[in-house]
N, C-alpha and C positions, 0 to 999 in steps of 0.2 A: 324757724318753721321749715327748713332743710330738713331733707334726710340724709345719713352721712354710717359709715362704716362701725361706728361705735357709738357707745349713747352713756353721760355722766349724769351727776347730780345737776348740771347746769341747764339740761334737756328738759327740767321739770317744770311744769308750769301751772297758776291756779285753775281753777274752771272757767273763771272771768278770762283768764288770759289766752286761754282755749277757742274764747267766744261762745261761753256757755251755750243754748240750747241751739244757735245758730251756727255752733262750730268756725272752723278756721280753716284758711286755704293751705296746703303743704306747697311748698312751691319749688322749682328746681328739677322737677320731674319732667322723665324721659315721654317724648308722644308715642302714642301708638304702642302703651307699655302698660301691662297688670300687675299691680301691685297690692298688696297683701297690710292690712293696719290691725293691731293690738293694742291694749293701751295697760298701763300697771300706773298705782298708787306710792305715796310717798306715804304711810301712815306715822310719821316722826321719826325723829333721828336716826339713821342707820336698821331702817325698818320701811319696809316696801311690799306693797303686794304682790300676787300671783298676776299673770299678765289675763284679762278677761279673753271673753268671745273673740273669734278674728272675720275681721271683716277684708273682702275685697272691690278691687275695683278698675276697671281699662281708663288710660288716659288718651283722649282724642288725639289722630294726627295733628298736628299744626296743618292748616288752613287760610289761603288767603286766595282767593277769584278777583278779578280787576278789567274792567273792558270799557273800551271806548267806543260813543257814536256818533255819528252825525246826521242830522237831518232834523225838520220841524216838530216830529212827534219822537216819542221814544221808542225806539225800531232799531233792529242789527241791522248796521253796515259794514261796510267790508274796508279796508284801506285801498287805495291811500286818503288816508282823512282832510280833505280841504272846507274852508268853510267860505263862501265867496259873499263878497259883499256887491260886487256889479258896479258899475257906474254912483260915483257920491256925488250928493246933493250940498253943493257950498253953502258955509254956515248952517245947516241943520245936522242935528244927531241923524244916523246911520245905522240902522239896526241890521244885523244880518239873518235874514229869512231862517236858515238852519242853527240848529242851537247841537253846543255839544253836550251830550251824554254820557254819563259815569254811573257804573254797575258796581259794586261790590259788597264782599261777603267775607267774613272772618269769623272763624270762632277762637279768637284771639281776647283772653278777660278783659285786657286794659283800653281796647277800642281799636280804631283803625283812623288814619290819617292821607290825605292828600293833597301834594302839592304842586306847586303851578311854577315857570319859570318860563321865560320867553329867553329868545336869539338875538333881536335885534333893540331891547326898552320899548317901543314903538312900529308902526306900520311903516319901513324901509322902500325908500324907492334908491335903486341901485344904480340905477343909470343915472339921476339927477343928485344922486347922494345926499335924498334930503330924508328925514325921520318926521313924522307923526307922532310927535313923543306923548309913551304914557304914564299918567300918572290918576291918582288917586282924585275923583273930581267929578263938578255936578256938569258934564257936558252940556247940559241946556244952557247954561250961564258961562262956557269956559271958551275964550276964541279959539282952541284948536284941541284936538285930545284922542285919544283911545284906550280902549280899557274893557273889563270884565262883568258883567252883574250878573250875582247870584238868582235865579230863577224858580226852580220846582226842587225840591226836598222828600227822601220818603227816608228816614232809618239814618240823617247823616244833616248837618247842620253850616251854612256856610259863614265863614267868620270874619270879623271886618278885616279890609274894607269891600268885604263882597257879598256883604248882605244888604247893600245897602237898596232903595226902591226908583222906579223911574228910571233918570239918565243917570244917575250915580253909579261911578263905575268903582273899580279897585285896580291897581296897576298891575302890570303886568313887566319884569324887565331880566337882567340877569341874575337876580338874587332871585333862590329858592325860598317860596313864601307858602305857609297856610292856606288852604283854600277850604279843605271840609276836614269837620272829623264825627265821630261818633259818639260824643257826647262818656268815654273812656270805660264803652263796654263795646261787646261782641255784638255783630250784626249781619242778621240775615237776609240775601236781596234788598239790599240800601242801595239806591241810585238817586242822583242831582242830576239837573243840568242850570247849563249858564249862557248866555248870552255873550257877543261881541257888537262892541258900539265904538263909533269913531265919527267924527268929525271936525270936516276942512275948514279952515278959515279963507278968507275971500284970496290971502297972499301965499296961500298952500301953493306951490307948484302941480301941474296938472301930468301927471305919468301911468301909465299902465302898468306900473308892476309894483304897486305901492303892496309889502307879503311880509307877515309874520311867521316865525317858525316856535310853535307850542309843545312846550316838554311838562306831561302830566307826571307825577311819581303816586302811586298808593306805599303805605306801608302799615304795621300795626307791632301793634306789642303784648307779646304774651307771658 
């Protein structure tokens, strides 16, 4: 389903194989490029027809919009993106006030994807050198934790373990992980947001500079 400089017997295909009345994608093609289709018959051995009507057609530029925000409603912010959580409350979940926001848009067939990776596994306090390590987990029920939860959805789907409801988080550490995709079509004005939740246990050390450093990536496949 390429197009290519020359064309054999093996270029031929049924109508079924065509994708009958629903046709079939050509793939391989340049964006932002008009291309020209004809089509010709096999009518048995070493006999073929004349090539019919021609049809044409533009291929879209490639496409892909991507932005992040911060704050409680979904509104443009500007960087530098911080998400503050303020003074934590020992032993209870910790929700932070500002949620982040993700915007995007592709006209890319096969969907679009985004992923999530943190700096330090955990909420880093540097001067005490101690980690709030996160992982995967029901923080109501866990003595110490942080992590992620899936939130609002329009055009874009979040995947475990970040869909999960309530305190249920999904980690966050140095592996590049899944966060949303689009369900493996094109999407127009898709945006999520998500939440940050942590909490100390009673033997957490007490530090002012307990900071994660968040690395989003979008990508898509066309």
């Amino acid at each position: 389903n390429t197009i290519g400089p020359t064309l054999g017997i093996e270029d031929y295909q049924t109508y079924t194989n065509w994708g009958g009345a629903s046709g079939e994608n050509v793939i391989g093609l340049t964006p932002n490029t008009t291309y020209k289709v004809k089509a010709k018959a096999l009518a048995g051995k070493y006999t073929e027809s004349a090539y019919g009507p021609e049809s044409s057609a533009a291929t879209s530029a490639v496409s892909l919009t991507f932005d992040i925000d911060i704050g409680p409603t979904h509104s443009e912010s500007a960087p530098p993106y911080v998400v503050p959580f303020g003074s934590l409350s020992i032993g209870s979940v910790n929700t932070a006030t500002d949620k982040v926001w993700i915007d995007l848009s592709t006209n890319a067939d096969y969907g679009a994807y985004v992923y999530i990776r943190d700096a330090n596994a955990g909420l880093k306090s540097t001067v005490l050198n101690y980690t709030i390590t996160s992982s995967s987990t029901n923080l109501a029920s866990a003595n110490e934790g942080y992590g992620i939860r899936g939130d609002t959805t329009s055009g874009l789907t979040f995947l475990s373990p970040y869909d999960g409801a309530s305190d249920n988080v999904g980690v966050v550490d140095t592996t590049v992980r899944q966060l949303l995709n689009s369900g493996g079509a094109a999407v127009s004005g898709g945006w999520a947001s998500f939440l940050l939740k942590v909490k100390p246990s009673t033997t957490t050390p007490s530090a002012s500079d307990y900071t994660d450093t968040l690395t989003i990536v979008a990508s898509a496949t066309f």
